[in-house]
N, C-alpha and C positions, 0 to 999 in steps of 0.2 A: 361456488368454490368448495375446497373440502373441508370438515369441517377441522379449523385451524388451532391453536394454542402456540403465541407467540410469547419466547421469556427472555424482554431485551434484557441482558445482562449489564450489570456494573463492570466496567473497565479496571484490571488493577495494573497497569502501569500509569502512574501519576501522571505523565504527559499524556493521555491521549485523551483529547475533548471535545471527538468525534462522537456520532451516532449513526448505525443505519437504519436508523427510524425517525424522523423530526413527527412533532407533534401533530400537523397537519396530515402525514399521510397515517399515521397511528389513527387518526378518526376516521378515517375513508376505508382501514381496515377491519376497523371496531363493526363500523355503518354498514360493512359485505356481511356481518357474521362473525368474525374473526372473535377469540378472545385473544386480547393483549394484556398482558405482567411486564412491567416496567418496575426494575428496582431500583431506592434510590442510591443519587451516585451524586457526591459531590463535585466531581469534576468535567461533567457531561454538560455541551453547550446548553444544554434545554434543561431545567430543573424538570424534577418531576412533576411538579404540579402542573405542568403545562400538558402535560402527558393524563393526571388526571384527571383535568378538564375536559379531553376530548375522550372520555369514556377507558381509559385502561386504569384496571390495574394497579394495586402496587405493591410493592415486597422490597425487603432488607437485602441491602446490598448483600452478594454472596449466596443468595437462599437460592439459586438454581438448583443447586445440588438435591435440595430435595422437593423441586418441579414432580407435577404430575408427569408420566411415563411416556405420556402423547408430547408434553411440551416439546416445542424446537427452541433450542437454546440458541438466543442469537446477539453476535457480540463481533467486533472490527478483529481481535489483535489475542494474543496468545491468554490461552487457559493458565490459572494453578496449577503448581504441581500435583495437590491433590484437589479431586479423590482419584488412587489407583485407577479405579475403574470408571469409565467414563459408559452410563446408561444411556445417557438421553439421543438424538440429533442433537447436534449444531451447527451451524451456522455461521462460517465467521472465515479468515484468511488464515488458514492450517499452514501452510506452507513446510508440506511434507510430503512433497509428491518430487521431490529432486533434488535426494540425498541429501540438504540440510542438515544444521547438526540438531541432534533431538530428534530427529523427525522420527526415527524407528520407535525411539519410546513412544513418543504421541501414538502411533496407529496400535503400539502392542496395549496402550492403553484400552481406545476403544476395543479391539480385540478379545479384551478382558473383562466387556462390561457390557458388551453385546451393543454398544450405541454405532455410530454414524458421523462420519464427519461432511458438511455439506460445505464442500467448500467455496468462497464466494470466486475464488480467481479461474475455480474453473465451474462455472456456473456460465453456460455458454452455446452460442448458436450453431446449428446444424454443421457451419463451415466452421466455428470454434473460437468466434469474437466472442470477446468477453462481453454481457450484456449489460454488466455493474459493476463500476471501475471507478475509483478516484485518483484516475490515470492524470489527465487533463490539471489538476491541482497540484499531485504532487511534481509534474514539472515545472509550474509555473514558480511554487516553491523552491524548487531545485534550483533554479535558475535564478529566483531573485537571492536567495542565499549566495550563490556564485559569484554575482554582480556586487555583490556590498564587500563581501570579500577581497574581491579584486582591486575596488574600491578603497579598503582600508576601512570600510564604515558597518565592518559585522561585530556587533558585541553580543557578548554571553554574559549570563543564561540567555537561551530564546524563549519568547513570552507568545503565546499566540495573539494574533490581530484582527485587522478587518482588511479587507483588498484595497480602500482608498487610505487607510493610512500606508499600506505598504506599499502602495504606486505611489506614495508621495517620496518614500525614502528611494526607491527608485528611480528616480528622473535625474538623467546627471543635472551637479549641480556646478558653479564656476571654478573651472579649475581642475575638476577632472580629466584623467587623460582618458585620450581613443585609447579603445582594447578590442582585439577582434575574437570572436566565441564561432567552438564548432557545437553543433547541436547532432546525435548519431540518435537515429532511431526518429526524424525528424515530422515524418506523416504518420505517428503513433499518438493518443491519443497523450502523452508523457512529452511527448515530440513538439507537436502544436501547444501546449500549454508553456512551455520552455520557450518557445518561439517567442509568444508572445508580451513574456516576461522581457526578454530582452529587447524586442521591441519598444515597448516601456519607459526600459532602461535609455533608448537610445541607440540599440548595438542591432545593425544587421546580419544575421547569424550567418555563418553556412550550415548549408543543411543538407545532410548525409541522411540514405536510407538503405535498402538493401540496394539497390544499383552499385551505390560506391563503396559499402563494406566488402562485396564479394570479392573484391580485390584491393583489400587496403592499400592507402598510400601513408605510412607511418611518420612517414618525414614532412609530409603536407597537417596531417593529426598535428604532429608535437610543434607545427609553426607557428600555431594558435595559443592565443594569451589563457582562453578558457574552454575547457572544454566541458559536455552535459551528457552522459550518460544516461538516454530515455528506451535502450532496450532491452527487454526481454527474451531472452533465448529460450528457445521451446526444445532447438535441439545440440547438440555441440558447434561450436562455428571457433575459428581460429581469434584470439583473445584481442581488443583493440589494444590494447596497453599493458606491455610486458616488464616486468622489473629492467632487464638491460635499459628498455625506453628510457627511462626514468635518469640514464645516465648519459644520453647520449649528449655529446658536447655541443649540439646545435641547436636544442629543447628551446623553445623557448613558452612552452607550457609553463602554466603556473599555478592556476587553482582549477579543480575536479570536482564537479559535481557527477557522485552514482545517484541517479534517481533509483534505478532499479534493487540498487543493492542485492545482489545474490552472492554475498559473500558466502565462502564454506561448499556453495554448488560446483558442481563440475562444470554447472554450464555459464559460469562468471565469465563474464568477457571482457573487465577489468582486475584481475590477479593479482594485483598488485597491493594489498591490505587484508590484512586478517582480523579485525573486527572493525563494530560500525561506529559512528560520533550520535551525537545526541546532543541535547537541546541545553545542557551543562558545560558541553565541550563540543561543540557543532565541528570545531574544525580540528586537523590532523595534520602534522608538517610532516610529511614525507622524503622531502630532500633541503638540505641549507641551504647546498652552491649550487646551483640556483636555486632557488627555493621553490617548492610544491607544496602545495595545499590543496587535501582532501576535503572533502562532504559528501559523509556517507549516513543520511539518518533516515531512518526505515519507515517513519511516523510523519512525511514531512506533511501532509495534507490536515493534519491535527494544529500546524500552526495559522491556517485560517478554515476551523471548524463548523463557524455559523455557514461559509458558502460552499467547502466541502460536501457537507452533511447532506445539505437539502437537494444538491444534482444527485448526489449517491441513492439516497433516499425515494427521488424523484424515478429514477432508475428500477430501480429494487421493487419498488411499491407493485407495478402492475403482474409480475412475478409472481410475490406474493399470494396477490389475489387470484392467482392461476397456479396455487401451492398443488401438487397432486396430478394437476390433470397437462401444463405445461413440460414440451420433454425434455427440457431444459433439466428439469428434476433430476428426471431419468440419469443423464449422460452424467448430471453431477452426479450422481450416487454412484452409477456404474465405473468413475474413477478410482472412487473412495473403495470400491472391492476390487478393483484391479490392485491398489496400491497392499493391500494386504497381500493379494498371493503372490507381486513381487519379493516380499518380504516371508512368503512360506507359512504367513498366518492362516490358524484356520479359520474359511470366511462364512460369516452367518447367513444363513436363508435373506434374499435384498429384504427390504420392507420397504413398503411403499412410501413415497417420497409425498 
């Protein structure tokens, strides 16, 4: 492989306690060649010292900034405001490749500092599946969030778990009613994880993919008690759920889960909310008579991190070890300088990936 410098970064949003690096594949990296930098982070399922153990590394939360100039800075979820200028590669879900708010500043950043942003969502196969995704979790989250809600049995704050404690509060219990759930985006990898939550739960989903979106049936959508929003739009498509929806007198929708959350994007195909919930306030009441209730949290795979982590991870790992010479590299990087000269930025000589 090439030779590597990995600098998993400290998370600074307090909820996320995800990683995409667990200790076991950080030693199989170490073991290629690799140097690995692991900073600590109090909130990261794996202490560092387990990271220690298997040969990386270790540095003060925050001390990216001043990584060697080879390091790839690599981290799940949004950077500091600063520093202005952003030097390094990184690594991580930019989510500034479709129009986002922020996202202009993000790219003028790197712009400014001569780095790179390698971004993990489009880090992707020849046809353009994504190759490392913590698609499959955050539906299945979405979905059990949905179900306790519906339930009456969601409290806040959320705390992250394990899957057998959360398949326990899952299983209807006596006395719950039937509810029937739509799942859109259903053979997605967001799709099948959703699925199988409600399976769980007890509830046979319908399950919608592009066959039955390209011609919505809006009044068949709003007949359903729940609905799960597991897609991703890549390119404009006509919205599932329009504000009028919301008012229609026959709705008998009630609670929403966006997995995808693309709030602020043009290519939202739920419109109908302008910011997201979180793990303080997970839900949103959108309408009284009848009542609606959103779930829209952007982190949901941070609420069961130990088994997030290790697929993502597991994923990610052989990448890794093919940093440079897989052209998976390539196409990500060749994104990240398409997105500047959409934006008019002037774009640096590539560097190699």
């Amino acid at each position: 492989m090439t030779e590597l410098h990995l600098w998993l970064r400290h998370e600074i949003r307090s909820t996320e306690r995800r990683t995409p690096i667990v200790p076991s594949d950080a030693r199989r990296l170490v073991d290629s060649g690799a140097t690995v930098t692991v900073e600590e982070s109090p909130q990261r399922i794996h202490p560092v010292e387990e990271y220690e153990a298997a040969g990386c590394r270790t540095a003060p939360a925050g001390s990216w900034t001043s990584a060697p100039a080879t390091a790839v800075v690599t981290g799940l979820k949004e950077l500091p405001p600063e520093p202005a200028e952003l030097t390094h590669r990184h690594l991580y879900f930019g989510h500034a490749y479709k129009g986002q708010p922020g996202a202009g500043d993000l790219l003028r950043r790197f712009a400014a500092g001569g780095g790179a942003l390698l971004d993990l969502e489009y880090l992707v196969d020849d046809s353009g599946r994504r190759l490392a995704a913590f698609g499959f979790w955050a539906g299945y989250l979405g979905a059990a969030l949905a179900v306790l809600q519906q339930r009456g049995r969601l409290t806040a704050p959320l705390t992250p778990t394990a899957k057998d404690e959360l398949d326990r509060l899952l299983r209807p219990a006596p006395g719950d009613e039937d509810f029937t759930a739509l799942v859109i985006g259903a053979l997605g990898r967001s799709g099948r994880g959703a699925r199988l939550a409600l399976l769980t739960a007890g509830v046979e989903a319908t399950a919608w993919d592009v066959a039955e979106t390209r011609d919505l049936d809006r009044r068949a959508l709003l007949a359903h008690d729940v609905l799960v929003n597991a897609v991703l739009a890549t390119t404009p498509v006509p919205p599932f759920l329009r504000p009028q929806d919301l008012d229609a007198p026959d709705r008998r929708l009630r609670t929403v889960c966006d997995v995808t959350v693309d709030v602020g994007s043009p290519l939202n195909v739920l419109p109908v909310y302008d910011r997201v919930t979180d793990w303080t306030a997970p839900v949103r009441r959108l309408r009284e008579d009848p009542p609606l209730d959103l779930i829209a949290i952007d982190n949901l795979p941070s609420l069961l991190p130990r088994e997030s982590s290790a697929d993502f991870s597991s994923a990610l790992t052989p990448l890794l070890l093919a940093f440079g010479t897989d052209p998976a590299w390539d196409r990500c990087l060749d994104r990240f300088h398409e997105a500047l000269c959409e934006l008019g930025l002037d774009k640096e000589e590539p560097k190699d990936a």
